[in-house]
C-alpha positions as CSV (number, residue, x, y, z in Angstrom):
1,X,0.0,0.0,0.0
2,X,3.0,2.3,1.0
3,X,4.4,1.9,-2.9
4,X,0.9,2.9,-4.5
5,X,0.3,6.0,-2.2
6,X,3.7,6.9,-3.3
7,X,3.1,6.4,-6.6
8,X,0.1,8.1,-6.8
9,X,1.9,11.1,-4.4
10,X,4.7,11.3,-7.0
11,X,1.8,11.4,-9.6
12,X,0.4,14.5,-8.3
13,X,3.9,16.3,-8.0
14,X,4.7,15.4,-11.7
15,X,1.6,17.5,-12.7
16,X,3.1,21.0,-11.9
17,X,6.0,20.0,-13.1
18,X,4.8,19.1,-17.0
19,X,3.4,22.7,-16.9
20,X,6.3,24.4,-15.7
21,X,8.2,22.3,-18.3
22,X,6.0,22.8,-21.1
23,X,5.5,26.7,-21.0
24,X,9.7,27.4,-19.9
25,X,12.4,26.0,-21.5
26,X,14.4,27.0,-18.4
27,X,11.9,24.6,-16.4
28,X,12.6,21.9,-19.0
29,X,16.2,22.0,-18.8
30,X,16.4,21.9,-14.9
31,X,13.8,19.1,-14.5
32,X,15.3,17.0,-17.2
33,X,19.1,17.4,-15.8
34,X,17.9,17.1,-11.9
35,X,15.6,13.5,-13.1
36,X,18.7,12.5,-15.1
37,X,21.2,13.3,-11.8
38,X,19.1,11.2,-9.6
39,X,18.8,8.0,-11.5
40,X,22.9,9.1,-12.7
41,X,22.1,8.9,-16.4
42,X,22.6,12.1,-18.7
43,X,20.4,10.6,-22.1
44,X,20.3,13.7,-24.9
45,X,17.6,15.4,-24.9
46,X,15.5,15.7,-27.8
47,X,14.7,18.4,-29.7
48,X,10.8,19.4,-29.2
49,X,8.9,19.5,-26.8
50,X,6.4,16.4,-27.7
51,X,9.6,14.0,-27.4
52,X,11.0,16.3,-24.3
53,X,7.4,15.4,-22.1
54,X,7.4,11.9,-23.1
55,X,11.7,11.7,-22.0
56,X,10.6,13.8,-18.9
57,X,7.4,11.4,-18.1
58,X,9.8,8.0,-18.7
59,X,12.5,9.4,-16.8
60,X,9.8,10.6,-13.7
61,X,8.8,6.7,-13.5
62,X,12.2,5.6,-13.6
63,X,12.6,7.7,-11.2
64,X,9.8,7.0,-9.0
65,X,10.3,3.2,-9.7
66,X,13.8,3.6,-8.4
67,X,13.1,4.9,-5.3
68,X,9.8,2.4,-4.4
69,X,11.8,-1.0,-5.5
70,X,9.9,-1.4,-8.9
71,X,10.8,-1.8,-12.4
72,X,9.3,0.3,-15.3
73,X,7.7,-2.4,-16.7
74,X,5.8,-3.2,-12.9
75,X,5.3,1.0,-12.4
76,X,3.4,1.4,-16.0
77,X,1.1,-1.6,-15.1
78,X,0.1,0.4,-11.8
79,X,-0.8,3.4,-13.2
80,X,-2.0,2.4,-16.5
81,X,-3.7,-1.4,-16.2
82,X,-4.8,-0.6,-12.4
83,X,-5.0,2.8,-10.8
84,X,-5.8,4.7,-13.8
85,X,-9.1,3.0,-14.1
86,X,-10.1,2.8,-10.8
87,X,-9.9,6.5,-10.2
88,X,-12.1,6.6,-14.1
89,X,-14.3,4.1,-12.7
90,X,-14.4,5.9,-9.2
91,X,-14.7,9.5,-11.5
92,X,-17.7,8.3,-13.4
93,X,-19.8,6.5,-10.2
94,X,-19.5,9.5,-8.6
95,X,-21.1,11.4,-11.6
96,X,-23.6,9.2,-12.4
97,X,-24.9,9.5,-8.7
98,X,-24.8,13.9,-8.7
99,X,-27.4,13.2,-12.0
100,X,-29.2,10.5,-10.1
101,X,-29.6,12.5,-7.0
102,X,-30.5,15.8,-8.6
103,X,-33.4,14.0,-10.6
């Protein structure tokens, strides 16, 4: 339980960080070196900004997947094949009850 609350902590945090990334190349730069220093790899980074996010969002799991024991093989099946859709799932029960109870 302690791995997917981190996860889903780190999650959260990435979010700010794509924006900051996406509108400031300064952002971009500092984010993509200070991923890179913590899991000691210095990859070149591409040259716009579609390829930069998707580098900055592999790197981020790598990252996260580092630091809570997990590959990024195991870390894409928690987000993607289980916590992604239960939150969707979650997301869309909770709507269809607002329109049930209002009518």
């Amino acid at each position: 339980m302690k791995k997917i609350l981190t996860i889903i902590f780190s999650g959260i945090l990435l979010i700010p960080v794509l924006v900051l990334s996406f509108v400031s190349k300064k952002m971009r730069l500092k984010y993509w070196y200070s991923f890179n220093r913590d899991l000691k790899t210095y990859p070149y980074l591409p040259d716009n900004k579609t390829d930069q996010m998707f580098s900055l969002c592999v790197n981020f799991l790598l990252l996260v997947g580092k630091r809570v024991g997990m590959s990024y093989n195991e870390i894409n099946i928690w987000i993607f094949c289980i916590i992604w859709p239960i939150i969707t799932i979650v997301s869309i029960s909770l709507n269809v009850v607002q329109i049930w109870c209002r009518g």
